[in-house]
C-alpha positions in Angstrom: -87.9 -129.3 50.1 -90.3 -132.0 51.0 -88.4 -133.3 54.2 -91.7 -132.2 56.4 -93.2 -134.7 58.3 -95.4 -132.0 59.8 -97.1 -131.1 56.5 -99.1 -133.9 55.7 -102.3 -131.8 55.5 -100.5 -129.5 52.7 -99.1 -132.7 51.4 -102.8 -134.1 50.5 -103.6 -131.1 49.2 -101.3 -130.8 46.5 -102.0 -134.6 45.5 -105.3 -133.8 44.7 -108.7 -132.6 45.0 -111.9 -132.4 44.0 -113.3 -130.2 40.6 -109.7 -129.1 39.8 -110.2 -126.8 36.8 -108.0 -125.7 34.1 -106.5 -122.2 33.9 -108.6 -120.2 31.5 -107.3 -117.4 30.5 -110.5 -116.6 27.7 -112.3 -113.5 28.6 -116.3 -113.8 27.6 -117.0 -110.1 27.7 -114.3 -108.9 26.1 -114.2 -111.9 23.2 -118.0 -111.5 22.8 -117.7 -107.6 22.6 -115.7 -107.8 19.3 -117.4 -110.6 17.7 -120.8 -108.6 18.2 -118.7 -105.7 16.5 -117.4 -107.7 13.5 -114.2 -109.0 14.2 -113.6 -112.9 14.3 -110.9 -114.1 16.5 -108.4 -115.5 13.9 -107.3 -118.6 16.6 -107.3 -121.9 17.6 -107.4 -122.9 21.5 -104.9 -125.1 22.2 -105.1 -127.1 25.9 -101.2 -127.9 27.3 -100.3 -130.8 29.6 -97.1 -131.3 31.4 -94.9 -134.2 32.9 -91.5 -134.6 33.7 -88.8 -137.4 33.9 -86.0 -137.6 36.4 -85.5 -134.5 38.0 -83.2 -133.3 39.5 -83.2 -134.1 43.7 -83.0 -130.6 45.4 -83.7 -132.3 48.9 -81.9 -133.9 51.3 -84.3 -136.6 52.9 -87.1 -136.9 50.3 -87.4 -135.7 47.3 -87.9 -132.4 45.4 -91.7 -131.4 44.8 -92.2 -129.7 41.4 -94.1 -127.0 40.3 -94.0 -125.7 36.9 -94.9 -122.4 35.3 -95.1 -121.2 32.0 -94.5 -117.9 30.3 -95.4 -116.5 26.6 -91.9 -114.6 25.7 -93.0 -111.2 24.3 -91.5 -109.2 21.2 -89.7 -106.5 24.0 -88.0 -109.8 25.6 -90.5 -109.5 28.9 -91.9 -112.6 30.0 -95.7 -113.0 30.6 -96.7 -116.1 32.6 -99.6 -118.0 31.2 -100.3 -120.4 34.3 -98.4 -122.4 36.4 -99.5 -126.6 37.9 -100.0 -127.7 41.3 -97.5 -128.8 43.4 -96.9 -132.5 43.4 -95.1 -133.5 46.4 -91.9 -136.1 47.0 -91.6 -136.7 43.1 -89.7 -136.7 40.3 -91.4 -138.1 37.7 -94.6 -136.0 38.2 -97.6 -135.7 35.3 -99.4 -132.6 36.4 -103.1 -132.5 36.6 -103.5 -128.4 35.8 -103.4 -127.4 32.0 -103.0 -124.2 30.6 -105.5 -122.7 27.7 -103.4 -120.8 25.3 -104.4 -119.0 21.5 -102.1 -120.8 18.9 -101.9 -118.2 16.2 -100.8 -119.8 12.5 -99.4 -116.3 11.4 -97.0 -115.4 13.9 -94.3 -117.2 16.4 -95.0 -117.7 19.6 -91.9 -118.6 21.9 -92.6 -120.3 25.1 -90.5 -121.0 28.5 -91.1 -123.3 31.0 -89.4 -123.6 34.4 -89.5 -125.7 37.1 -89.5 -125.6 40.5 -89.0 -127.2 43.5 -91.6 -125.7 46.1 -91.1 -125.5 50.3 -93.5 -127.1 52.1 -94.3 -124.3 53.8 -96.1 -123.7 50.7 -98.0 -126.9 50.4 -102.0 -126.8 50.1 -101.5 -123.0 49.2 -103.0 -122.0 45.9 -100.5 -121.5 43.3 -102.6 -118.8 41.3 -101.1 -115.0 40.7 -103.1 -112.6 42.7 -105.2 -111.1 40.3 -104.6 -107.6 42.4 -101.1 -107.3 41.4 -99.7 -105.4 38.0 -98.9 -107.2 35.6 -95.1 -107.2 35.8 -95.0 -107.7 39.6 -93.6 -111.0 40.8 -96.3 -114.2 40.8 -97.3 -114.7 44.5 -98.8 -118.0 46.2 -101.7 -117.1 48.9 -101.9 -118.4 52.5 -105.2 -120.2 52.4 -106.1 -118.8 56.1 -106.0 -115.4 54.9 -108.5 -115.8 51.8 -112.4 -116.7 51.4 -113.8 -118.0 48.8 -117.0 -118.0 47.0 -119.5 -120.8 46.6 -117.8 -122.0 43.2 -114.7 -121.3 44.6 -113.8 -119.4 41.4 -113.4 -116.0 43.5 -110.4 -115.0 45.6 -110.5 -111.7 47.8 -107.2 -111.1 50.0 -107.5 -110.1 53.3 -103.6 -109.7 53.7 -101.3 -111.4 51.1 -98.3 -112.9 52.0 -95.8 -112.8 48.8 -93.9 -116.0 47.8 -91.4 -114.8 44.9 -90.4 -117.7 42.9 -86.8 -116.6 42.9 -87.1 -117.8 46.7 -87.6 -121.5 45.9 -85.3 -123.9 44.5 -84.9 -123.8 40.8 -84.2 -127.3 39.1 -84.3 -125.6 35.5 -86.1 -124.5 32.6 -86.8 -125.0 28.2 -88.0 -123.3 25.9 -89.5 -123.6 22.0 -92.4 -122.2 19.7 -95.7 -123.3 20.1 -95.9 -124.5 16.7 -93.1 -127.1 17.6 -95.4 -129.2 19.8 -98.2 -129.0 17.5 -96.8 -129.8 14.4 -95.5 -133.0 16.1 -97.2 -136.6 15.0 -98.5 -136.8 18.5 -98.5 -133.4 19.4 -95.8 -133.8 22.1 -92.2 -132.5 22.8 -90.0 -134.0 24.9 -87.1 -131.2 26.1 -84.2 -131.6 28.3 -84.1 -129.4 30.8 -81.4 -126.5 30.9 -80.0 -124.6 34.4 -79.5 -120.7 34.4 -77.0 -119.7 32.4 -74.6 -118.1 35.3 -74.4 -122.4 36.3 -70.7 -123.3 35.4 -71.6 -126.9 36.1 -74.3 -128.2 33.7 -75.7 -131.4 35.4 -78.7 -133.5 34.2 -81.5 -132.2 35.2 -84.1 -134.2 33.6 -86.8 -133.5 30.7 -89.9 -132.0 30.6 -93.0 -132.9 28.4 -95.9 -131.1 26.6 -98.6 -132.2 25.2 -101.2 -129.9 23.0 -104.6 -130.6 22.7 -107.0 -128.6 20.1 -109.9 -127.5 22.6 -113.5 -128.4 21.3 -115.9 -126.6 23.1 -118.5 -129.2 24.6 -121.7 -128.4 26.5 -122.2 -132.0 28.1 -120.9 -132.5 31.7 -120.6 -136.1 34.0 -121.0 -135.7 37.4 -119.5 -138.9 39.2 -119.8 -139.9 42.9 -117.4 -142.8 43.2 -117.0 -144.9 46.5 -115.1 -148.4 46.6 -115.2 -151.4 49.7 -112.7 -153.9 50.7 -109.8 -152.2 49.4 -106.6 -153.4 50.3 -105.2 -152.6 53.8 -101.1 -150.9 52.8 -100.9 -149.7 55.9 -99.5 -151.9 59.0 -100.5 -149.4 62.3 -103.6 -148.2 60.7 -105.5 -148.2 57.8 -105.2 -147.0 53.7 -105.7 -143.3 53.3 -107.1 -143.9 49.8 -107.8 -141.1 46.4 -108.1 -142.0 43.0 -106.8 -141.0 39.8 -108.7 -140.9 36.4 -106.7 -140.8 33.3 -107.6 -140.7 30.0 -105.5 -143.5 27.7 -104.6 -142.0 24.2 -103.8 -143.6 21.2 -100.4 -143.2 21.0 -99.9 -144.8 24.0 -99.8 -144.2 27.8 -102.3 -141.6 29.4 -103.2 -138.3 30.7 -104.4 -137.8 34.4 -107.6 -135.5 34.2 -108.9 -135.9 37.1 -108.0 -137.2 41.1 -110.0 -137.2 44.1 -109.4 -136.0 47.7 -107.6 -138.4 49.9 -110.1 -139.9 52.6 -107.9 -140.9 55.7 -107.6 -144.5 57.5 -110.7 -146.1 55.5 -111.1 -149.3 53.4 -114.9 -148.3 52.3 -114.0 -144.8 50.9 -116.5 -142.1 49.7 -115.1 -139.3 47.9 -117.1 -135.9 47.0 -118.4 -135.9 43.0 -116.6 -134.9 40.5 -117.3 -133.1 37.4 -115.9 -133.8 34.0 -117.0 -133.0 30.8 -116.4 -134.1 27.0 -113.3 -132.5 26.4 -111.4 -134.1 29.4 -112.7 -137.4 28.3 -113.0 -137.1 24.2 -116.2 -139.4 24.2 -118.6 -141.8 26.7 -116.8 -144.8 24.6 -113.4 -143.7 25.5 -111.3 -145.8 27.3 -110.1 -144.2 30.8 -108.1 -145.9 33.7 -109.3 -145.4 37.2 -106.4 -146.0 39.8 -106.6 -145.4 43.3 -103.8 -145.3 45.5 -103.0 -145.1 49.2 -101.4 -141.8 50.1 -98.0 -141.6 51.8 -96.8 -138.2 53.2 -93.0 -139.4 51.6 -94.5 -139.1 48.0 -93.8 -143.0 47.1 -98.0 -143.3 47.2 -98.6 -147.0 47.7 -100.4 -148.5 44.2 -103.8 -150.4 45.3 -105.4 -151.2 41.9 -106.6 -150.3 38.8 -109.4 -150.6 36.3 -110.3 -149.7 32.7 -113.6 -148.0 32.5 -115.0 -145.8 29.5 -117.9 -143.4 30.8 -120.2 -145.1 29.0 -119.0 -148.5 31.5 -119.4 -146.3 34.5 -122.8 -145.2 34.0 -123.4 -148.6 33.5 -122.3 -149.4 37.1 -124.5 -147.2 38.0 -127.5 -148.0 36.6 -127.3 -151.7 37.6 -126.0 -150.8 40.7 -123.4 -153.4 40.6 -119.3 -152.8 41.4 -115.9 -153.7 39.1 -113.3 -155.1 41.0 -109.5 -154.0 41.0 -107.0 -155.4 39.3 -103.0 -156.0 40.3 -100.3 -157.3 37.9 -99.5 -161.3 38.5 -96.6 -162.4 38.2 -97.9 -164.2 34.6 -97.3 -162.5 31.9 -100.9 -160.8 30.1 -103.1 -161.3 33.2 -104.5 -159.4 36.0 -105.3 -160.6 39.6 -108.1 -159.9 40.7 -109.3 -158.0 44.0 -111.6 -158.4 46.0 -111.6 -154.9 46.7 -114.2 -152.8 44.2 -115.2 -149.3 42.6 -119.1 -148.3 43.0 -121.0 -145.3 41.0 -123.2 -144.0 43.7 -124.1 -141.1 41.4 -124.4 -140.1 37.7 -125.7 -137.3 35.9 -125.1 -136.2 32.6 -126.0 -132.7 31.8 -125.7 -130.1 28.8 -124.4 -127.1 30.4 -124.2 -123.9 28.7 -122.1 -120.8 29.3 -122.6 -117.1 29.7 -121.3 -116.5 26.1 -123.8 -119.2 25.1 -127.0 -117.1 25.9 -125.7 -113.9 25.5 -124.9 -114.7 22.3 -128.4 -116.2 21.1 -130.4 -112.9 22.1 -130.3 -113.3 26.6 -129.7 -109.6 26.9 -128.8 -107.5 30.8 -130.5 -104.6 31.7 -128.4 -102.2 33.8 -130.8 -100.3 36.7 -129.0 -97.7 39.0 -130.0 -96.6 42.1 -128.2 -93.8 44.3 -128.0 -92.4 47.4 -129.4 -88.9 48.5 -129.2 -88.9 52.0 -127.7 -86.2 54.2 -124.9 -87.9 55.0 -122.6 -87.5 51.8 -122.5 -84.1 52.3 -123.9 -80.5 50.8 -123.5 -81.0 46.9 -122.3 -77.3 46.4 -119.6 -77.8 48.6 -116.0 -79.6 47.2 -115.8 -82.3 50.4 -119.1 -83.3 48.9 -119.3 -86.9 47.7 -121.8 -85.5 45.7 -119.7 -82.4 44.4 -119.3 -82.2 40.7 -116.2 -80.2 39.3 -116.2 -78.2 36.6 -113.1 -79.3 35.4 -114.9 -82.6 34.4 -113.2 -84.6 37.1 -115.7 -87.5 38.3 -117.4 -87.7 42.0 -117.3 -91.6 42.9 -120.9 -91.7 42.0 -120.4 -90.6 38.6 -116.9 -93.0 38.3 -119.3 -96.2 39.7 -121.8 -95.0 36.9 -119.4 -95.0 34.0 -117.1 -97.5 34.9 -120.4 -100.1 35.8 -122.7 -98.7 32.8 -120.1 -99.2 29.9 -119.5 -102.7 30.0 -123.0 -103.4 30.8 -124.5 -101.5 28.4 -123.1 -103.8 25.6 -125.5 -106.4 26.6 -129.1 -104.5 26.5 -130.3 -104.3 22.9 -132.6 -100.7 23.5 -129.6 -99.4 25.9 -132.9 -97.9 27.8 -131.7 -97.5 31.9 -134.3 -97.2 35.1 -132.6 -94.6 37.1 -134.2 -93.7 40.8 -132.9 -92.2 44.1 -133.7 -93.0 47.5 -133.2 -91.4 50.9 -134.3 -87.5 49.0 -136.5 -84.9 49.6 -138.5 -84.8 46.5 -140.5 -81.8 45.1 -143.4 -82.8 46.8 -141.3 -82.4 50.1 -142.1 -86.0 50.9 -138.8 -88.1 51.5 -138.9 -90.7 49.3 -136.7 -93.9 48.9 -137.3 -94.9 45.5 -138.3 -91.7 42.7 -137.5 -91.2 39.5 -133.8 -90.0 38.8 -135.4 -87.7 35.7 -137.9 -86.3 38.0 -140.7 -88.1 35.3 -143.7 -90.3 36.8 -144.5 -93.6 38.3 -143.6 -95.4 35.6 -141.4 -93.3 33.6 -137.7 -94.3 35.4 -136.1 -94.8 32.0 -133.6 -92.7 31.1 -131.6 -93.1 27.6 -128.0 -94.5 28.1 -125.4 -94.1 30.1 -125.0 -90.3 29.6 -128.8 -90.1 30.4 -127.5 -91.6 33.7 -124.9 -89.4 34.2 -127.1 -86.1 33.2 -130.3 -87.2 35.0 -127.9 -87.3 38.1 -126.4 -84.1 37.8 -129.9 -82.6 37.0 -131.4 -84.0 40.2 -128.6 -83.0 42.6 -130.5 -79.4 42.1 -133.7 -80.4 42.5 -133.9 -82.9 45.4 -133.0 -81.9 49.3 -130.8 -84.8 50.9 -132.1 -86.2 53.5 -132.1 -90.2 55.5 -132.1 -92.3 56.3 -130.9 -95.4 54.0 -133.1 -97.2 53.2 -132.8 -100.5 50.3 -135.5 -102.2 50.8 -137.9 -100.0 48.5 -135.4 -99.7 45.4 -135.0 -103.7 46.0 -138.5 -104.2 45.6 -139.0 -102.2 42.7 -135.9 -103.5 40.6 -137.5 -107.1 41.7 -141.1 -106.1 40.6 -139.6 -105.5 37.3 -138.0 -109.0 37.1 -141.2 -110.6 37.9 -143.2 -109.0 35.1 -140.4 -109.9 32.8 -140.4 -113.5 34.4 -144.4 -113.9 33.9 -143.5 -112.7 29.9 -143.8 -115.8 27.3 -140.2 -116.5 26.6 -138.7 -113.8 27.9 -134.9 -112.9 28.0 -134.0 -110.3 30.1 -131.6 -110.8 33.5 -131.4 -107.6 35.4 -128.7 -105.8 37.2 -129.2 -103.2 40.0 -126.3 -101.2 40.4 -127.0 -99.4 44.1 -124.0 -96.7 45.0 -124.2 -95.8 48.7 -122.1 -94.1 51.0 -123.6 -95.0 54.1 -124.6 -97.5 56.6 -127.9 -99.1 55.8 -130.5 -98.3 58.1 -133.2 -101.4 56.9 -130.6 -104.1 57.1 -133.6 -106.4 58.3 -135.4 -105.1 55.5 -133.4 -105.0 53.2 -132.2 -109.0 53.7 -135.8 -109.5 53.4 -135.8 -108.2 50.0 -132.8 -109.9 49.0 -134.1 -113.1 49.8 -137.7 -112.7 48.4 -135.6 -111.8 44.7 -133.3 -114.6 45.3 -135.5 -116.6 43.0 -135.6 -113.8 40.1 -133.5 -113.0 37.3 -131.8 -110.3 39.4 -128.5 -109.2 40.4 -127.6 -106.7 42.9 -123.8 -104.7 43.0 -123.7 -102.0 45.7 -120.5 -99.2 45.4 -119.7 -98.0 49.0 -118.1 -94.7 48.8 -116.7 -92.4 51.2 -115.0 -93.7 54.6 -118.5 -95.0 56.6 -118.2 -98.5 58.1 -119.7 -100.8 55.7 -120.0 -104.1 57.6 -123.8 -104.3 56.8 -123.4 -104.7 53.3 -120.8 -107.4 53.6 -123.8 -109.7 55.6 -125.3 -108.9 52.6 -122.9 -109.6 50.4 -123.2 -113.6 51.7 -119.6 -114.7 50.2 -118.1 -115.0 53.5 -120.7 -117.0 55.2 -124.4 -118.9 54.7 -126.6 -117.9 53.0 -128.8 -114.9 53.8 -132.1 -115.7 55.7 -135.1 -113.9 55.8 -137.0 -112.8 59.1 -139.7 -115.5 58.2 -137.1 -118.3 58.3 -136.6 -118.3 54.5 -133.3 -119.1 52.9 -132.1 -117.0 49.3 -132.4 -119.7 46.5 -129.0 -118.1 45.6 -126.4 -115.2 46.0 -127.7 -112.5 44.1 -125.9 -109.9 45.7 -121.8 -107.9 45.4 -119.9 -105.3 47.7 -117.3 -103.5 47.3 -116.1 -100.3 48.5 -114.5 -98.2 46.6 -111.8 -97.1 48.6 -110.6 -100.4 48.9 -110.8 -101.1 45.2 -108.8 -97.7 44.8 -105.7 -98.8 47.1 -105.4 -101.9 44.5 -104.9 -102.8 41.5 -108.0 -104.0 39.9 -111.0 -101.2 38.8 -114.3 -100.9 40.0 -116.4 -103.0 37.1 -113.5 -106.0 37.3 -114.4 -106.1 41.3 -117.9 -106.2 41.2 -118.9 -108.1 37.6 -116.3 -111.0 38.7 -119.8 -112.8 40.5 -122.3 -111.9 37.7 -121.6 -114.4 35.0 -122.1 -117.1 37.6 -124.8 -115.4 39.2 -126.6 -115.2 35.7 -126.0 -119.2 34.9 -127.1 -120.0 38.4 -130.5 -118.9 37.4 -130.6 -119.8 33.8 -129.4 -123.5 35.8 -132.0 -123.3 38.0 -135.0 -122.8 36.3 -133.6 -125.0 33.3 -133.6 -122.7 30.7 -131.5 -122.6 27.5 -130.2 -120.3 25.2 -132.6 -119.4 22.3 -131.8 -122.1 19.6 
């Protein structure tokens, strides 16, 4: 299905980019939850690679571009699919670049499938992830880039409109299957199987092989970030100029190599400069080991022109760096055991090694995260007694959205903070005083005296006040912001402190102080705060999604200030309710980033 010539842009794409990351499919929460509880996960991580060899050619003037996918084969004889590579375009002999994390258990059997596609361009560039808002025995979908945005780590998808792709639509060359424990148990932990077509096919024709390769997974803190650039590189082109990438392999002892790594192709330039990229021990094993570094000039007919090569260890490159000196390509000559040399050569521009710890990392050594709520009492959601109330509370025990966002939000979080001790206000409530105020006490207690005990001390402080306090307006963040950020910054100002905070704010209207309440934003930008805000009811919520700055820059503050990071998450609830995916998944998807990006930025580690 590659026969195109008007995809070229899609065609890039799928050859490579920058930061390409592995599919986990490891859950943080939900692995740290029962280890905290006891139970030791009885498994061993095991990374999968994939190539092929002589596929079978589904096109008629190029050649087919494979995709493959891979599916755990369950007890019930449903298939789950574990992750799925990038399309590599006009091949078919291709060595995939995405691997695929999966939990080899000793004491059981795990049966694997793999199948392979050939992919229409039409599809090309588009993301070949599920949808993470579809059940989980609906039909994998790719997503038109133009109708999704993604977050600043690029590690969030939210679907505007989704355009299905079923794979049943594509072309399928054919599949294999075996246990896990097969390609382990191998000397050099790889299998080599020929690929089979369906089993309705009367005519069995060869239709190539398929490789895996299994890799135990060491966990490793230490990251290389690389900025590569190269001059005089060789001109393959004859009307224009090499559209160059490169591609960083790492050799293996049995022989041959495993691509971990490739660039974005930079068009009609001899002197590339390609974005960094990021790798980190367990791509490359060690600094000492020996990785080739190709580069290539990209053709749209998949036949990529070879420009030279190089055999570099990480240890050599940061060499390069530091004495700011190049390597030079090498070719094949035509005498045997020798290289020609280019004149064309491969520059370090940048190097950084880091250690780089994860969420599990700090929660795990004492970091703890204190859950604060915050909720709306304005006029607007309607007279409590009354059943159209969003603030009505059923006696049959059903939940208002308020009390759902509580729960749903509270539970996981409360897993994390040690004394399980909550701040609870209102805002936008006549209080007993018959002031309006925009940040009291949800237990009616004090200056002071916010905390209430738990979750169900949430949920009953709530109820409690709903009798005592007179809705009234307007909304107003800006004071609850302040005060949940005054918290952080006596915590902050603690010797070694360990707390990261989390204001939960459920709303159901439009916010009055959006100048205000940016301000605040910005000036706790800097903190070790989070902020998710629950829309509920059918208002217009556009205010919160400026402050929710996924979809453009960065929030600014009237002064001309700029957030030192996104601190903030939206969603409305009715929108979450029409999917597939709960309240808590929506809005704690940002917060383990959110929490290293300050733990990052202030350099601080986990508790040794």
């Amino acid at each position: 299905m590659g026969g195109c010539f008007s995809d070229v842009k899609g065609a890039k794409e799928a050859v490579g980019g920058v930061n390409q990351k592995a599919t986990n499919n490891n859950n943080d929460a939900v692995d740290f939850f029962y280890t905290s509880q006891g139970f030791q996960p009885l498994f061993t991580r095991i990374e999968l690679s994939f190539s092929a060899s002589d596929l079978l050619d589904m096109d008629i003037t190029s050649k087919s571009d494979p995709m493959l996918v891979v599916y755990a084969k369950k007890g019930d004889g449903k298939l789950e699919e574990l992750g799925r590579t990038e399309v590599i375009t006009n091949c078919l002999n291709p060595e995939w670049i995405e691997k695929i994390n999966i939990a080899f258990h000793f004491e059981i059997v795990q049966p694997l499938l793999f199948h392979v596609y050939d992919i229409d361009t039409t599809y090309h560039g588009v993301s070949t992830k599920e949808s993470s808002n579809l059940e989980s025995n609906s039909e994998p979908i790719l997503v038109d880039q133009e109708k999704i945005k993604l977050d600043q780590s690029h590690k969030q998808i939210k679907l505007f409109k989704s355009e299905t792709l079923k794979l049943k639509d594509q072309d399928f060359i054919g599949e294999a299957s075996c246990n896990l424990s097969e390609i382990v148990t191998k000397q050099n932990r790889s299998l080599t199987l020929k690929l089979q077509g369906k089993r309705e096919s009367i005519v069995q024709r060869n239709l190539g092989t398929v490789t895996i390769h299994a890799e135990e997974t060491v966990a490793s803190r230490n990251v290389v970030q690389i900025s590569f650039r190269c001059t005089r590189l060789d001109n393959k082109d004859v009307f224009s100029k090499s559209d160059p990438f490169l591609r960083v392999s790492r050799l293996v002892e049995t022989g041959g190599s495993i691509p971990i790594c490739k660039t974005e192709v930079i068009d009609n330039n001899l002197n590339p400069k390609w974005k960094p990229i990021s790798l980190n021990f367990q791509q490359f094993g060690s600094k000492e080991t020996p990785l080739l570094i190709e580069c290539f000039d990209f053709n749209r007919n998949g036949n990529h022109s070879f420009i030279g090569k190089m055999q570099k260890s990480i240890a050599d490159l940061e060499k390069l760096f530091n004495e700011r000196k190049g390597a030079n390509f090498l070719v094949p000559s035509k005498r045997r055991g020798q290289d020609k040399i280019l004149k064309g050569q491969l520059f370090v521009d940048h190097y950084i090694e880091r250690e780089q710890f994860s969420f599990i990392d700090y929660i795990s050594s004492g970091f703890e995260l204190n859950f604060m709520v915050a909720i709306d009492f304005t006029a607007s959601n309607g007279n409590p007694q009354q059943p159209d109330s969003l603030h009505y509370i059923n006696a049959s025990g059903r939940l208002n959205a308020y009390q759902k966002a509580i729960m749903e939000v509270g539970e996981v979080i409360q897993f994390y903070d040690s004394d399980k001790m909550f701040p609870a206000w209102g805002f936008g409530g006549t209080v007993q005083s018959g002031a309006v105020s925009h940040c009291f006490n949800l237990n009616g207690g004090p200056p002071g005296s916010s905390e209430v005990a738990g979750v169900e001390g949430i949920m009953d402080a709530y109820s409690s006040a709903l009798h005592t306090v007179r809705l009234s307006g307007p909304t107003l963040f800006g004071p609850v912001i302040n005060t949940a950020a005054q918290m952080a910054t006596e915590s902050l100002s603690s010797y070694n402190s360990t707390k990261y905070y989390v204001l939960l704010i459920i709303t159901d209207g439009i916010v009055t102080d959006l100048q205000e309440s940016i301000n605040a934003v910005v000036n706790a930008s800097d903190l070790p705060l989070s902020i998710l805000i629950v829309g509920v009811g059918g208002a217009d919520f556009s205010g919160m999604e400026v402050l929710d700055a996924d979809s453009g820059p960065r929030l600014r503050s009237s002064t001309g200030r700029v957030a030192a990071r996104d601190i903030v998450q939206f969603v409305p609830m009715r929108e979450v309710q029409r999917g597939q995916i709960s309240v808590v998944q929506a809005l704690l998807e940002e917060l383990p980033d959110q929490f290293l990006g300050f733990m990052r930025s202030r350099d601080i580690k986990p508790i040794s």
